[in-house]
C-alpha positions, 0 to 999 in steps of 0.5 A: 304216150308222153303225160302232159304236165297238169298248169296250176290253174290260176284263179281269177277274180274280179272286183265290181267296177275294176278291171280283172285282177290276177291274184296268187297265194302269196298276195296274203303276205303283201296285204298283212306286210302293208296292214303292218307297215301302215299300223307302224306308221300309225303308230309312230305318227301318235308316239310322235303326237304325244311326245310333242304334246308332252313336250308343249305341257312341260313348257306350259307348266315352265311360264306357269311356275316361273317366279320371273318373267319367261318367253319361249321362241323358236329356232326361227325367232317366233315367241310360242309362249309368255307368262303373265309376269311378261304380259303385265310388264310389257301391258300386252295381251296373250294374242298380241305376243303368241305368234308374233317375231321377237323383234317386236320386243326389241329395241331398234339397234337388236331389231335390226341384227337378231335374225342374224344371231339365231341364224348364226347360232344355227350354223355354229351352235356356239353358246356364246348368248347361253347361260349367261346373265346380261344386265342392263339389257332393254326390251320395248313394252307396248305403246299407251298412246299412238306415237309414244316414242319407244325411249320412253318405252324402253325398260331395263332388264336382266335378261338370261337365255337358254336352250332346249331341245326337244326328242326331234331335235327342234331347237327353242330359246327360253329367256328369263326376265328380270325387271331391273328396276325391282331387281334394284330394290331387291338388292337394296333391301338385302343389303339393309335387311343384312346390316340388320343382323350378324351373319348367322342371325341373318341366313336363319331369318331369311330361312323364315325360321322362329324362335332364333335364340341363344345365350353368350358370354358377353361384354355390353357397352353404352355410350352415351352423349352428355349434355344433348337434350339441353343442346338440342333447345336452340337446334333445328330439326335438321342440325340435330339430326346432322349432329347425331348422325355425325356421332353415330358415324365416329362410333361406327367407325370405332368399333369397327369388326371388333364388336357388333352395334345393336341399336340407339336409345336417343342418343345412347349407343350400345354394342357388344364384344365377345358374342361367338354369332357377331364375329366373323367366321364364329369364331370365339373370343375369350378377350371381350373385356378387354376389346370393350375397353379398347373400343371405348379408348379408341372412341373418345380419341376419335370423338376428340379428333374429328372436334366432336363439340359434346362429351360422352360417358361410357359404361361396360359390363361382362357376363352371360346375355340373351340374344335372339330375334324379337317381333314379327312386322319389324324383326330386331336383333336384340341383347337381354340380361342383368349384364345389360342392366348393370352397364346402363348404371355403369354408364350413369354412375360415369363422369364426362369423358371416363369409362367406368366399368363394373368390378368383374370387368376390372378383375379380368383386366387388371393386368392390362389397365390402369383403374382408380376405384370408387364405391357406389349405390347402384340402383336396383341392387342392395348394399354398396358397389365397387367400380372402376374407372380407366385412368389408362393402358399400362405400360408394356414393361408393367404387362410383361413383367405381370407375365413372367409372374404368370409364368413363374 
């Protein structure tokens, strides 16, 4: 007798309510590949969450540190964050912006065209906007009243833009504002605040650093006008300021880079030759004495020329000073020392129209100029002085005859 082949036998089974499904062993593996795919998913789902929520913090945390104003928008247009510097110069609220189209901020000419720059950067992705600071630039705040006519609304910026893109590839604009109208005054207190002080002197002072001090070889000039106080009897305020303001402009233009102007006494003005943090690129210069004196030459000439109406006397004298910078509500650069002193008598002691210098100054450059003595008390120190005053420049003949002398 043929053996017939035993069928496996199938189970079936059925779940209350269903139709009779017919199960088999492999049904196990179906179910934990599905348990399996839709746990990855999951997954994937909460990794992306918390990639987006990650992402949406570091924006937060960019409008919240932000020294300027920031708005972030989408690829479409839409602002999705502003920081309250944006807020309070604009004098909208957080909701009035959130959600809104950028369009809003902008004036009617870039109104009208913007969508058609975000969809051409879409299409192209040439950062020609990016990067790239744009003064000049006009934004629209809210209107205070109904009808406000939005050029009076329109307020001047610097505007930069860049781009971010987050894991999936969704693009945002983020644009930093500057209000130009403090940018402005920025600037202008830069440029006063630099003017203030030698180049050195000023990048530690904006550093906020303390104590910024030093000592230098130095020659100290003072000029002052003779005969002022008794012109300025019959003077009104404003010719007398007009008048000092033209002297000051003829001694600035006198000492040009050769020398550093320190401050006015009045109508006393002194500068400095020789400081190594005064000139231009530190740079030491050993001949100060002889600057000090060619600076003042050069400013009775240009006195003279431009038909300055008043005389002036002028003293100099070299040697070691302190400088550095003193206060804290006004901060000033500064020169201290006997050498400061000594120049101030040299400049009393002086006659209308002279340059009268202490003797140090005339040993160190008596091979370059003429002197004519003269013995003094000076005040503050014992005993009897020599000064000089300059008669004039020696002939070049004299300073090189005086070299080969040297040099033998």
């Amino acid at each position: 007798k043929k053996k017939k082949k035993k069928k496996k036998k199938m189970d079936y089974t059925a779940t209350p309510g269903t139709p009779t499904a017919k199960t088999t062993r492999d049904d196990d593996s179906v179910t934990s590949d599905t348990t399996y795919q839709s746990e990855h998913n999951v997954s994937n789902a909460v990794s992306e969450y918390q990639k987006q929520k990650n992402f949406a913090k570091v924006l937060d945390n960019l409008c919240k540190i932000g020294m300027d104003g920031m708005i972030v928008i989408s690829d479409r247009g839409v602002i999705l964050r502003v920081n309250g510097i944006v807020l309070s110069l604009l004098e909208y609220l957080q909701d009035e912006l959130v959600n809104s189209k950028i369009n809003k901020l902008l004036p009617k000419y870039h109104r009208s065209r913007h969508d058609g720059y975000l969809l051409r950067y879409n299409r192209t992705l040439c950062p020609v906007i990016l990067n790239h600071e744009r003064k000049g630039f006009h934004i629209v705040r809210k209107a205070r009243y109904q009808g406000e006519p939005e050029e009076l609304r329109s307020i001047a910026i610097a505007l930069k833009v860049t781009e971010i893109v987050d894991a999936n590839g969704q693009r945002y604009f983020v644009g930093v504002i500057k209000d130009e109208r403090v940018w402005y005054k920025n600037e202008v207190h830069s440029k006063i605040v630099k003017q203030m002080f030698p180049d050195p002197i000023y990048n530690e002072v904006m550093k906020h650093k303390t104590n910024i001090s030093g000592k230098d070889d130095c020659s100290v000039v003072f000029v002052d006008l003779v005969g002022f106080t008794s012109k300025c009897e019959a003077m009104k305020p404003s010719e007398i300021v007009m008048l000092l303001n033209r002297y000051f402009k003829i001694m600035d233009e006198a000492i040009g880079e050769s020398a550093r102007f320190i401050k006015t006494i009045g109508d006393c003005y002194m500068y400095v030759c020789g400081l190594e943090c005064c000139t231009p690129n530190m740079i030491k210069y050993y001949d100060h004495p002889k600057k000090a004196i060619d600076i003042a030459l050069r400013s009775l000439e240009l006195l003279k020329q431009n038909g300055f109406e008043l005389n002036v006397r002028i003293g100099i004298c070299t040697g070691s000073a302190v400088f550095g910078v003193f206060g804290n509500k006004i901060p000033v650069f500064d020169v201290f020392g006997e050498v400061v002193n000594i120049a101030s008598r040299m400049e009393n002691l002086g006659t209308p129209g002279s340059v009268t210098v202490f003797n140090n100054v005339r040993n160190l450059t008596q091979n370059f100029f003429e002197f004519r003595e003269r013995v003094v008390d000076i005040k503050g120190m014992k005993g009897k002085h020599n000064v000089y005053d300059v008669i004039g420049v020696k002939k070049r003949s004299d300073i090189f005859r005086i070299h080969q002398k040297v040099v033998a």
